[in-house]
LUMTI-242146 format. One record per residue (C-alpha): x, y, z; residue in one letter. Coordinates in steps of 0.5 Angstrom, whole numbers, plus 500, padded with zeros to 3 digits. Layout:
XYZA
...
END
This chain:
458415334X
459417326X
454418322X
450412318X
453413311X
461414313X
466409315X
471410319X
478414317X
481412325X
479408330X
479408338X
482403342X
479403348X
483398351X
483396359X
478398364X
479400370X
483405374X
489408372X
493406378X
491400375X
493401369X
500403372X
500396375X
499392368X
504398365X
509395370X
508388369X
507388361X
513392360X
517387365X
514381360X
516384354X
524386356X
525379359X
521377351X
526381347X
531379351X
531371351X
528371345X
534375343X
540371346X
537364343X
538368336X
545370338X
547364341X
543359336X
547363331X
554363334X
555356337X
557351333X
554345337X
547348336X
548348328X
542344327X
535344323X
532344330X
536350332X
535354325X
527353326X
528355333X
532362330X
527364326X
521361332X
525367336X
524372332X
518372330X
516371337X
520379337X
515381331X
510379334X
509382341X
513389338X
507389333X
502389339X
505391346X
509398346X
503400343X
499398349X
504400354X
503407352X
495406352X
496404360X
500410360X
495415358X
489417361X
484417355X
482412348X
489411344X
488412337X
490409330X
489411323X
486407318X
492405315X
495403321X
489398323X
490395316X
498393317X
497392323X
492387323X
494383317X
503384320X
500380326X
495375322X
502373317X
506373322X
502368327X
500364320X
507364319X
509361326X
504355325X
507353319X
514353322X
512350328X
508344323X
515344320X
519343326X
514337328X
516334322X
523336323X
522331331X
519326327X
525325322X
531326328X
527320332X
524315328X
530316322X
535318325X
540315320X
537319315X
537326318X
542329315X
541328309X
533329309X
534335314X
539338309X
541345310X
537347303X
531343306X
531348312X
532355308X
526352304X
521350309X
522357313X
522361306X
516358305X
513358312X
514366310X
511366303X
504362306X
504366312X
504373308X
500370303X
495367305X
493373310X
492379304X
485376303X
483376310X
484383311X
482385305X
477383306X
475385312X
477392311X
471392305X
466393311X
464400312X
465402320X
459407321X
456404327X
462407331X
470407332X
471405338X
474399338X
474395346X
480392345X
488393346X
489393338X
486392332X
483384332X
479382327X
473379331X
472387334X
472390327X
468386324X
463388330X
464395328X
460394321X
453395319X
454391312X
453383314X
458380315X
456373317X
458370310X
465373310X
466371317X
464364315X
470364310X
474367315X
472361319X
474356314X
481359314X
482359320X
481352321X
485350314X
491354317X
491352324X
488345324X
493343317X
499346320X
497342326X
495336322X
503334321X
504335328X
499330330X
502325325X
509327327X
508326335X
504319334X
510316331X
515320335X
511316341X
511310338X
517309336X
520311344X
516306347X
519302343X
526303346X
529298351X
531302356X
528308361X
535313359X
533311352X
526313351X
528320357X
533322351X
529321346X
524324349X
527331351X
529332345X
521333343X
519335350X
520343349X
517343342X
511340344X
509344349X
509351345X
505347341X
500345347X
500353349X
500355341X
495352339X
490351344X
490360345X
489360338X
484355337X
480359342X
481365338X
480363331X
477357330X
470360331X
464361326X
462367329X
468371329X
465377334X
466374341X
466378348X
471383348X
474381355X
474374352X
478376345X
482380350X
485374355X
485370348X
490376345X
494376351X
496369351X
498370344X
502377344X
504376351X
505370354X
507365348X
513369346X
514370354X
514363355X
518361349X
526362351X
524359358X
521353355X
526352349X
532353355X
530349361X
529342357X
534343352X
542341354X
545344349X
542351350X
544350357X
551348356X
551354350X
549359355X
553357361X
559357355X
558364353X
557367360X
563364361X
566368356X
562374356X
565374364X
573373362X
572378357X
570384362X
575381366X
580383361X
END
């Protein structure tokens, strides 16, 4: 505990409970997930790169969708891989909560933005497919990831000021695996009701504006499908929207869970589930739910396997 005039200059994370030969057990299984993560995120970029049946703007977003994936999980799961490793609290300096935090805010912010541009992108493929490629120009596409980019750090440079303007004198322990807002803000002895109503705001302009287009997009999308005469129509137009909308259900929905509350201070069990889903599971999931659906990954994948093995042979 500090004494009540001082803010905390360091924090402790306290991460999971439990023994440690239980901590041994998530060790090995976080690490296995973020190996397959780098890996399969890694082999779209590669692929989506060098394929030229897959230089297209829903290959582009989904490059830069894998990449902040990689960002995204390597911000929070080495440093919680090496606190299952040790016995003991880890610790992380003032400075290092302040980059963190707003890294893993801009990113995700950055992810919904791009996530809200790819349902457009959908929505143009299928209901105005004549015009596709002149509305979904390349210059339309560096625009829309450039711009994802600025508003998701942009937009997250007052939330953390504003969160690190508290002073943290009840403790520094934080009962968490990184440093999440909700847990911070309960370490402050200022009130921290009206900012955590504005963060709330926020969170709901950004969240829920980015997942506006989405829903006006897909209501099209569907509406359109149905309207195509035969059943081996509507199954190709439809897989060609199906991968993406399911990372919006898991996106979205964990996220919802998390941010979307006035009282930004939840249960610690709680945030943590909810913070795994977005740090682990999501980025996870993603090369898994972008391949199986996908024909075209499928066929880049198969082709550069084929490649990769005649080379060895060579």
């Amino acid at each position: 505990m500090m004494s009540n005039h001082s803010s905390a200059t360091e924090f402790c994370l306290l991460g999971f409970s439990g023994s440690q030969e239980l901590h041994y057990v998530l060790f090995a299984v976080f690490f296995l997930f973020y190996l397959v993560t780098i890996i399969g995120n890694m082999v779209i970029i590669v692929i989506v790169s060098v394929d030229k049946r897959l230089q297209s703007p829903m290959y582009f977003f989904l490059g830069h969708l894998s990449a902040l994936e990689i960002m995204i999980t390597s911000l929070i799961v080495p440093a919680m891989l090496w606190g299952l490793l040790l016995p003991g609290m880890q610790t992380i300096s003032l400075a290092a909560c302040v980059a963190q935090l707003f890294l893993y805010l801009a990113l995700g912010t950055t992810e919904f933005a791009l996530v809200g541009a790819m349902a457009v992108d959908r929505y143009v493929a299928v209901c105005n497919p004549l015009r596709y490629n002149t509305i979904m120009n390349s210059q339309t596409c560096i625009s829309v990831v450039t711009g994802s980019w600025m508003f998701g750090f942009l937009s997250e440079i007052w939330p953390v000021y504003a969160t690190f303007q508290f002073t943290f004198c009840r403790s520094n322990v934080l009962d968490h695996f990184f440093c999440e807002r909700g847990q911070l803000l309960k370490l402050s002895c200022d009130d921290t009701l009206f900012t955590e109503f504005i963060l709330f705001l926020m969170a709901v302009f950004i969240i829920i504006g980015s997942l506006a287009p989405t829903i006006v997009s897909y209501t099209y999308i569907i509406s359109t499908i149905l309207q195509i005469p035969t059943a081996s129509g509507r199954r190709k137009a439809f897989s060609t929207c199906a991968s993406h909308f399911t990372f919006v259900i898991i996106g979205y929905g964990s996220c919802l869970f998390l941010y979307v509350k006035p009282k930004q201070t939840q249960a610690a069990e709680y945030n943590k589930i909810v913070s795994l889903l977005i740090s682990v599971l999501t980025p996870l999931l993603n090369p898994f739910i972008f391949t199986l659906r996908n024909d075209k990954v499928q066929e880049a994948l198969q082709d550069g396997v084929k490649r990769s093995c005649q080379l060895l042979k060579g």
